[in-house]
C-alpha positions in Angstrom: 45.8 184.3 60.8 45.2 180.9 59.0 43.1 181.3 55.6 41.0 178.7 55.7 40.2 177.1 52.4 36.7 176.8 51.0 35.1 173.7 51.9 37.8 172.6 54.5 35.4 173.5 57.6 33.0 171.0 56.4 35.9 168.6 56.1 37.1 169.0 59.4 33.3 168.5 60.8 33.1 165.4 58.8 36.1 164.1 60.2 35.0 164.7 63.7 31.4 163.5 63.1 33.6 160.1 61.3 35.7 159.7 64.5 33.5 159.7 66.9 31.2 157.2 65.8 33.7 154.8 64.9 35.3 155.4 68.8 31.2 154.9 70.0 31.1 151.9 67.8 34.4 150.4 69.1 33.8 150.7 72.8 30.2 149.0 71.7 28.6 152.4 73.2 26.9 152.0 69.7 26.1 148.5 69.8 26.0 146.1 66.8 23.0 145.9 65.0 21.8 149.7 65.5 20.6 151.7 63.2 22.8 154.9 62.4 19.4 157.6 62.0 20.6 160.5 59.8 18.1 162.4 60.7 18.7 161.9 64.5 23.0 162.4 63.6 22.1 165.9 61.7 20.2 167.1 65.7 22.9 165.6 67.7 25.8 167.1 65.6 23.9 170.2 64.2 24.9 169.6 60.6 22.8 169.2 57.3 23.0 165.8 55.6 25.8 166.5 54.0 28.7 165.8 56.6 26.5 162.5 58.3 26.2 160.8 54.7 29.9 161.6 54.2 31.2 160.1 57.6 28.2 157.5 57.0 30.1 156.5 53.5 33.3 156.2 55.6 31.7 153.8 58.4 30.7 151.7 55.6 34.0 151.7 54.4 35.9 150.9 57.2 33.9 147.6 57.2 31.8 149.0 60.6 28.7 150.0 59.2 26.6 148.5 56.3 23.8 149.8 54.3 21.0 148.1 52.1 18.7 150.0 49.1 16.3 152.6 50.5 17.1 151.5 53.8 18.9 153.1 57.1 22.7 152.5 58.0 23.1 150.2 61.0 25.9 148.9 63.0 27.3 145.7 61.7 26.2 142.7 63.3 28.7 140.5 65.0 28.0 137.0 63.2 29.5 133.7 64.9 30.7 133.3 61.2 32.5 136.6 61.3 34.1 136.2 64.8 35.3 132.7 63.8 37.3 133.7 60.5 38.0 136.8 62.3 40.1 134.5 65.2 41.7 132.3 62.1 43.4 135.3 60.7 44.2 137.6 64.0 45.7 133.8 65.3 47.8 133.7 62.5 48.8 137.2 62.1 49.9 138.5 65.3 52.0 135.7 65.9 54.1 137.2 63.0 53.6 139.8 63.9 54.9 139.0 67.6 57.8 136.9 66.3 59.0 139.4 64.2 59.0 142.1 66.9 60.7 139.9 69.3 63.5 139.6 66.8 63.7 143.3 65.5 62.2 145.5 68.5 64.8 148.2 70.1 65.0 148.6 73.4 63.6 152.2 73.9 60.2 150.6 72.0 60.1 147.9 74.9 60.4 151.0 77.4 57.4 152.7 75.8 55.5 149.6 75.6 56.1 149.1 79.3 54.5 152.6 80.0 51.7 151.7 78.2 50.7 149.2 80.4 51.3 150.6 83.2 48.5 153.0 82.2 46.4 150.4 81.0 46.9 148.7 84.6 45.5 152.4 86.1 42.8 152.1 83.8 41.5 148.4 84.7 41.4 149.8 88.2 39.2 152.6 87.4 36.9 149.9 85.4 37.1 152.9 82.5 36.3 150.7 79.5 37.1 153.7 77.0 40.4 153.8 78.2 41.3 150.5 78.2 40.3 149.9 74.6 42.4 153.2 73.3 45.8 152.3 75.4 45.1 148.1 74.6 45.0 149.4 71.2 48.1 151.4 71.7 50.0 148.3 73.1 49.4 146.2 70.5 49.9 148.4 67.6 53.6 149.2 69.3 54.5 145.7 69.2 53.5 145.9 65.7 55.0 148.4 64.8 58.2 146.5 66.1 57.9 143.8 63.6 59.3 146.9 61.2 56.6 145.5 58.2 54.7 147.8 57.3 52.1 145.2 55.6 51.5 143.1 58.2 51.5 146.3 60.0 48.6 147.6 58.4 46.7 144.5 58.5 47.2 143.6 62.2 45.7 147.3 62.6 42.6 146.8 60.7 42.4 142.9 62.7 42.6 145.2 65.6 39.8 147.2 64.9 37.3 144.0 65.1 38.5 142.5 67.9 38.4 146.1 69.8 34.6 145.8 69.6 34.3 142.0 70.5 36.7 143.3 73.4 34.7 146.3 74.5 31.4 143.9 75.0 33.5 141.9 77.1 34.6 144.3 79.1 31.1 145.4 79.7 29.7 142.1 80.8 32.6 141.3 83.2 31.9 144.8 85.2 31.4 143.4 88.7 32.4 140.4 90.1 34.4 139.4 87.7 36.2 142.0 86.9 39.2 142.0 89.3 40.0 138.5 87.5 40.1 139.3 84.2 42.4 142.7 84.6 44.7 140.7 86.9 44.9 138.1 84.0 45.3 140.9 81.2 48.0 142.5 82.8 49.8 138.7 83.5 49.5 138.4 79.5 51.1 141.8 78.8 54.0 141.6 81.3 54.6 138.1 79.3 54.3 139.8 76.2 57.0 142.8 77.0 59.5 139.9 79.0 59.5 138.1 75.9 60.3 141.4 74.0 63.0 142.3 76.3 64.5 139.0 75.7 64.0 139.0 72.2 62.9 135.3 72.9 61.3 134.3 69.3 59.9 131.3 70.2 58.6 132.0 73.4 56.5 135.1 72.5 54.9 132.8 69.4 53.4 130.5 72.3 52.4 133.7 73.9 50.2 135.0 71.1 48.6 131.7 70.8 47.8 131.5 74.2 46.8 135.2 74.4 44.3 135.0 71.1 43.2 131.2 72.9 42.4 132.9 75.9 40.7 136.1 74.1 38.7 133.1 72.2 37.3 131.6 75.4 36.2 135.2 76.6 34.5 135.7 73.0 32.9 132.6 73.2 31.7 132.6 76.9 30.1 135.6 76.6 28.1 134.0 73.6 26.5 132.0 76.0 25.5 134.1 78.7 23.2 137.2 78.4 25.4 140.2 76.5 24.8 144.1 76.9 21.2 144.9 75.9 20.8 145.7 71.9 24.1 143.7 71.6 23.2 141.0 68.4 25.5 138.4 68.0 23.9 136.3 65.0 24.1 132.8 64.1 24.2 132.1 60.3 21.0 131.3 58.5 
């Protein structure tokens, strides 16, 4: 039997309280703007304090969750500032991050990619929002993983991370009518995506990123402009 070291129970709980708000938070279960109650955390997880101020001090980290003096954590806001220089750098980024994939991808890696999507096609079917986030996240952090940099790796990741949220709202808002549309147009973009990988066609899978973070743009932006999920805040600068 494992001996399990002093403290390392309360490490693991941590960990499990950290990831699950961070997964609420990125399929905007938790929506932008709320306020992270410890008292209400140590109930629903039946912890002390302890392990919710820990995970709370990774939230903050991560850059999901901020915190003012002698005041409650909260979900970060989504400010049209934010989302703007958050499009400059993911623009920029993934196509590097696409063009060097293209050139230095193997074969088996395009294979995997391929079964990704076919998942996330099963999952645009279902309307299942959670899944589509995880596996979209999983298709794109292949294809980074392709470009064999490790830096630009790493930041396309974290890039990820924002736009999973601004994706997640999205997703929520185009449940109905809409919906057959946009999954019919998300899997179009992939299968573009993993021809251009096959080929290892350089210069056509740069105008494929732009037009995929263009179109992703337009989504953003639309939904800006209609009435978003209830509690969502998307905040113009003062």
């Amino acid at each position: 039997m494992k001996t399990v070291a002093k403290g390392e129970s309360k490490k693991v709980l941590g960990e499990d309280i950290f990831n699950t708000i961070k997964e609420e938070i990125l399929n905007a279960d938790v929506l932008p703007g709320s306020i992270l109650d410890e008292a209400k955390l140590m109930l629903r997880f039946g912890v002390s304090r302890t392990p919710i101020r820990e995970a709370i001090r990774r939230l903050i980290s991560s850059d999901l969750v901020g915190m003012e003096p002698h005041r409650s954590a909260y979900v970060k806001p989504l400010t049209i500032d934010s989302i703007s220089e958050f499009f400059e750098a993911y623009q920029l980024t993934q196509r590097m991050v696409f063009i060097l994939s293209a050139d230095r991808i193997s074969g088996e890696a395009v294979k995997a990619i391929t079964r990704v999507e076919k998942q996330i096609a099963t999952a645009c079917r279902k309307q299942d929002i959670r899944a589509i986030r995880r596996l979209n996240d999983t298709f794109y952090g292949m294809v980074a993983e392709g470009s064999s940099n490790k830096f630009l790796q790493e930041l396309y990741i974290k890039l990820r991370e924002f736009s999973s949220r601004l994706s997640a709202i999205i997703h929520k808002s185009l449940i109905g009518d809409e919906w057959d549309v946009h999954a019919e147009t998300l899997q179009r973009d992939h299968d573009k995506i993993i021809s251009a990988l096959a080929d290892k066609n350089c210069d056509a899978i740069g105008e494929i990123s732009d037009q995929d973070v263009a179109l992703f743009r337009r989504k953003v932006y639309k939904a800006l402009e209609r009435r978003v999920p209830e509690g969502a805040q998307f905040v113009s600068p003062k």
